[in-house]
C-alpha positions in Angstrom: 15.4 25.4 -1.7 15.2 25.3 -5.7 12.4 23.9 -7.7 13.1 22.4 -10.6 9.5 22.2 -13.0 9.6 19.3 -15.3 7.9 19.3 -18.5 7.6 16.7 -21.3 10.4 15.2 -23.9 8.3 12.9 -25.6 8.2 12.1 -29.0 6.0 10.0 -31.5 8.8 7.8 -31.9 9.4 7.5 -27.9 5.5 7.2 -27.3 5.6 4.0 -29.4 8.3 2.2 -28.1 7.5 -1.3 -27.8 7.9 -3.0 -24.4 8.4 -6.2 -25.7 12.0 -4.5 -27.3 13.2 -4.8 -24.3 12.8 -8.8 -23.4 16.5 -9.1 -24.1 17.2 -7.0 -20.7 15.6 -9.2 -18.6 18.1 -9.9 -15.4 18.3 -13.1 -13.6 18.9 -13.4 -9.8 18.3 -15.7 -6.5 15.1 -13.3 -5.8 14.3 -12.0 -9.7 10.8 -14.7 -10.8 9.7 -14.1 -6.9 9.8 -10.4 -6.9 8.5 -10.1 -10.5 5.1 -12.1 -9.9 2.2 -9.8 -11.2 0.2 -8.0 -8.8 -2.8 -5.9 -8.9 -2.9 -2.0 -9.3 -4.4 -0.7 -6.0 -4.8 2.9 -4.6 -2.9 4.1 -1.2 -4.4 7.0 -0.8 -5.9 9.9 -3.1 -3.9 10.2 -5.8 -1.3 7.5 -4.6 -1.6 4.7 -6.5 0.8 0.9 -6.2 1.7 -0.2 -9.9 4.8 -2.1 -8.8 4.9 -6.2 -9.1 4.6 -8.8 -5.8 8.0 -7.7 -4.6 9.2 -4.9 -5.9 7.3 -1.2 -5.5 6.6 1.3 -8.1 4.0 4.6 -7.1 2.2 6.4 -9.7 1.0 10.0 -8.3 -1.4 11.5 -10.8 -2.0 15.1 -11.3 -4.0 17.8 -13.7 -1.0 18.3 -15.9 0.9 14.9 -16.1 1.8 11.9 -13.3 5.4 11.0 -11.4 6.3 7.5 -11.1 8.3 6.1 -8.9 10.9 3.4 -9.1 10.9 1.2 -12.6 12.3 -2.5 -10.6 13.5 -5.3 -12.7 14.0 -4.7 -16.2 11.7 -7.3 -16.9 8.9 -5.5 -15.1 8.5 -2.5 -17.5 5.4 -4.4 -19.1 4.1 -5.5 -15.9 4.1 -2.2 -14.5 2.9 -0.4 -17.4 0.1 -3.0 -17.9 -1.0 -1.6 -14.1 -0.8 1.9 -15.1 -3.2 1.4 -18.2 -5.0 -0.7 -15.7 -6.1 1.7 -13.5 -7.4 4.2 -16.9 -4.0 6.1 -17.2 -1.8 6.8 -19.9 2.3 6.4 -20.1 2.5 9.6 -22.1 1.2 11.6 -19.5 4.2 10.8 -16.9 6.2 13.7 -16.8 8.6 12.7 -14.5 10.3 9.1 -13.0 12.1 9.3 -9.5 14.1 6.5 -8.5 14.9 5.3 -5.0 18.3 3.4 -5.4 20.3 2.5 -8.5 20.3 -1.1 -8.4 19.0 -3.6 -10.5 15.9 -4.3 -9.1 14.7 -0.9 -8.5 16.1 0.9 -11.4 16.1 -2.2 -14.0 12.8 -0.8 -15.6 13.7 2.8 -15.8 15.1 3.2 -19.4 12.5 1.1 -20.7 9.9 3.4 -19.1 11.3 6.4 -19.4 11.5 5.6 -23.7 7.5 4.7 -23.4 6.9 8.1 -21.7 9.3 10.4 -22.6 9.2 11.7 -19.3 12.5 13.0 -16.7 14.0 11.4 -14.7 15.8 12.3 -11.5 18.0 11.1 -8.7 20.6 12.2 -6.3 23.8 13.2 -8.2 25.4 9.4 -7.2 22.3 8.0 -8.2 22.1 9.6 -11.3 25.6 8.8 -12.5 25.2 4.9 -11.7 21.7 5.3 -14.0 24.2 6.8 -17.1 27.0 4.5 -16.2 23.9 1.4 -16.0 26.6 -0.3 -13.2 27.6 0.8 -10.0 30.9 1.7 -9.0 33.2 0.8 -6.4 31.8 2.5 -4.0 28.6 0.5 -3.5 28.4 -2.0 -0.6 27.2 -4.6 -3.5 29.9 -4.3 -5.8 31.4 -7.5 -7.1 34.0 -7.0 -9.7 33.2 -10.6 -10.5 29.9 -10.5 -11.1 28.8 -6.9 -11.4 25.1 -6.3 -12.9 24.3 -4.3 -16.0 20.5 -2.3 -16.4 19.7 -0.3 -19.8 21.3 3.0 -19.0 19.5 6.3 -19.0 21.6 8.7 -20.7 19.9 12.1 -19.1 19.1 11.9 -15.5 18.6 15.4 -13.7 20.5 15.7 -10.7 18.6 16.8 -7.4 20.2 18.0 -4.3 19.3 16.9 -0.9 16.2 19.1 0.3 15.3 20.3 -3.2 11.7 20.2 -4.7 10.9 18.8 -8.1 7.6 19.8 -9.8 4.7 18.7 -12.3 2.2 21.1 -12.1 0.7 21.3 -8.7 2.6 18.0 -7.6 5.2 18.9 -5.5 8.1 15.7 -4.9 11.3 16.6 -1.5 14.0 14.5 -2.2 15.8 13.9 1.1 19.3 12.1 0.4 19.4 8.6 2.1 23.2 6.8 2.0 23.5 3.5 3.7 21.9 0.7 1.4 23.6 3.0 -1.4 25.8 5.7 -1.5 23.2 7.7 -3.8 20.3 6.3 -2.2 16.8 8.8 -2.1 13.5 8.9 0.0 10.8 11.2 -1.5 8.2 12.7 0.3 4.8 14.4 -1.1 1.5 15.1 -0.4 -2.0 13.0 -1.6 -5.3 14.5 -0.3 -8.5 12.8 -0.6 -11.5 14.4 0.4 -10.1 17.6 1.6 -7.5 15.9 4.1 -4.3 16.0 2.6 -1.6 13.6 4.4 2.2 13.1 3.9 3.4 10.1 2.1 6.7 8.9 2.3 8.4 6.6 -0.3 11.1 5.1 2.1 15.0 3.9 0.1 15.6 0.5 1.1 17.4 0.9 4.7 19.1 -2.5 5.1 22.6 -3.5 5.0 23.7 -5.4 2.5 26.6 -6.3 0.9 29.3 -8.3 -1.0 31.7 -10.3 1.4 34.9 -8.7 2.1 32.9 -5.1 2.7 32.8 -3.6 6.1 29.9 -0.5 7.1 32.4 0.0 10.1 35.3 0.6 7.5 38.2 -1.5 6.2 39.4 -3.4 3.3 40.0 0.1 1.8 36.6 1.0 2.5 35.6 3.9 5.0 33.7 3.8 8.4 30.2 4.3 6.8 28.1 3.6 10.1 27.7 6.8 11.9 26.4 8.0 8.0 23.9 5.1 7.9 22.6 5.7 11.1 22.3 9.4 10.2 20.4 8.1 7.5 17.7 5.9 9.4 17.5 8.9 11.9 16.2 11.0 9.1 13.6 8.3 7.9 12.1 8.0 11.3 12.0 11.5 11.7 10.4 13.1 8.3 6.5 14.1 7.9 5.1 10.7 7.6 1.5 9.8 7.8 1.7 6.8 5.1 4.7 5.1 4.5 5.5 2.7 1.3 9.1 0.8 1.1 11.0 0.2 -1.8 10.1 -3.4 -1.3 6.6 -3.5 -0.2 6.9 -6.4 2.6 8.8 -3.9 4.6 6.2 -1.7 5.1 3.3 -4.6 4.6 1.7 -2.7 1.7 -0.4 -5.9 -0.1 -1.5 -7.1 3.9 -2.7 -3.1 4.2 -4.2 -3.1 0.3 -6.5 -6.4 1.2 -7.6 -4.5 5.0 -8.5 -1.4 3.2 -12.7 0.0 3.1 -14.5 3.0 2.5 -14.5 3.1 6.2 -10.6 2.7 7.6 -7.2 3.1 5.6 -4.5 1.3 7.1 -2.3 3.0 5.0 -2.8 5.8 7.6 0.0 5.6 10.4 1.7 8.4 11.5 4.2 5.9 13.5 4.4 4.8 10.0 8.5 6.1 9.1 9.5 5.5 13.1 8.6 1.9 13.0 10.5 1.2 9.8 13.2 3.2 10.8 13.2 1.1 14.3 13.6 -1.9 12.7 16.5 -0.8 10.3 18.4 0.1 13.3 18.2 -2.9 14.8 19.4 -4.8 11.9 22.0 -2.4 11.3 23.1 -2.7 14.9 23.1 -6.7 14.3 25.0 -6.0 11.4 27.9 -3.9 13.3 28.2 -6.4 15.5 28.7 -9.5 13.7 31.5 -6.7 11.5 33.2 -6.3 15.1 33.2 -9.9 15.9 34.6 -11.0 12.8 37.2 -7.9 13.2 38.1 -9.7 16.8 38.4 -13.1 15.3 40.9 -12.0 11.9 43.3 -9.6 14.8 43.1 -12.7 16.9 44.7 -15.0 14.7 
């Protein structure tokens, strides 16, 4: 297993890049003024901190010699999320380093933006990085519409990670374990966060649901593959990864704010090491639902 060790690109010129450049990237969608609501900064666990909006996550993991964020969401939420950063008494020129969980719009829409205000690296799988370049996914994503395809700000230098490999700022230590089903390129990243000499795993969990345009089939057809077998590989490697706190790409998933407003001095309900299996559970039923309608409607269409 390689490590890659990350170290600063900024410039003057990138560390004052105005957010507010940026307005004219702003997406709209069925979801977009729901999932962009602000939302208050709050701590996970040590040096795990939520910076992300109502509906959309984003982790900041702070270390001695420079802090990882992770995911960027709409591109209209690079303020919002930078505003939480500052928030909590940290700086944007000290991220080093910006992972992303899945290409798409609402988790990778902020990325450029945030990525110019930091100078930081970014990284993702090698699919995922090439849809960050391109700033559109290709025909190979389950949400592709070739009549209404979405555009994000691209990011023209993305370091490609392979599945298993370690990327590094200082003593911070980021797995990337490759996760294909809600995107071909899709990630789930896995560190550690101690806090008072107990140091647990923390897994930030790709979105694990099946989605898609109409017309596309995970059991294959239409000129697309069988991808269920893969996805379910995929869910099987969620549930089964080091996992003592678990946050999802979309915080309801893994009820982050319901956890945030339980949380004392006394009891974390971050803390479940059933955290990754109960998530995972659930994708596979849905994905199971999902196969099943595919098969039904398969019936129906050979029927006629």
């Amino acid at each position: 297993m390689r490590a890659y060790i990350f170290k600063t690109m900024a410039t003057a010129a990138l560390l004052s890049a105005a957010f507010p450049a940026f307005a004219h990237d702003a997406l709209t969608c069925t979801s977009c003024e729901e999932w962009n609501k602000p939302a208050a900064p709050f701590n996970i666990y040590g040096n795990t901190y939520y910076v992300g909006t109502a509906g959309l996550s984003a982790l900041l993991v702070t270390g001695p010699q420079g802090h990882v964020l992770l995911d960027g969401a709409l591109p209209q939420s690079a303020p919002l999320i930078r505003k939480n950063i500052e928030a909590l008494g940290f700086r944007m020129k000290d991220i080093k380093l910006i992972l992303n969980s899945h290409a798409h719009f609402d988790h990778a829409g902020g990325i450029a933006a945030l990525q110019k205000a930091s100078g930081a690296v970014v990284a993702h799988s090698p699919h995922g990085a090439q849809v960050l370049r391109d700033g559109t996914p290709g025909t190979d994503d389950p949400q592709y519409d070739p009549k209404d395809r979405f555009y994000i700000p691209k990011v023209a230098q993305v370091k490609e990670v392979a599945d298993g490999e370690t990327v590094t700022v200082g003593p911070l230590r980021f797995t990337v374990h490759h996760t294909p089903g809600h995107t071909p390129g899709g990630t789930t990243w896995t560190w550690q966060s101690c806090e008072g000499g107990k140091c647990l795993d923390v897994v930030y969990a790709d979105s694990l649901t099946a989605v898609s345009t109409d017309g596309f089939y995970y059991t294959g057809g239409a000129g697309y593959p069988d991808r269920s077998a893969s996805f379910r590989e995929t869910i099987a490697k969620v549930a089964n990864l080091k996992c003592d706190i678990v946050i999802a790409a979309h915080p309801g998933f893994s009820d982050a704010f319901a956890k945030a407003a339980a949380k004392t001095a006394q009891s974390n309900p971050f803390i479940d090491p059933e955290g990754c299996r109960k998530l995972a559970a659930g994708a596979a039923r849905s994905l199971d639902a999902r196969l099943q309608r595919e098969r039904e409607e398969k019936a129906k269409a050979a029927a006629r």
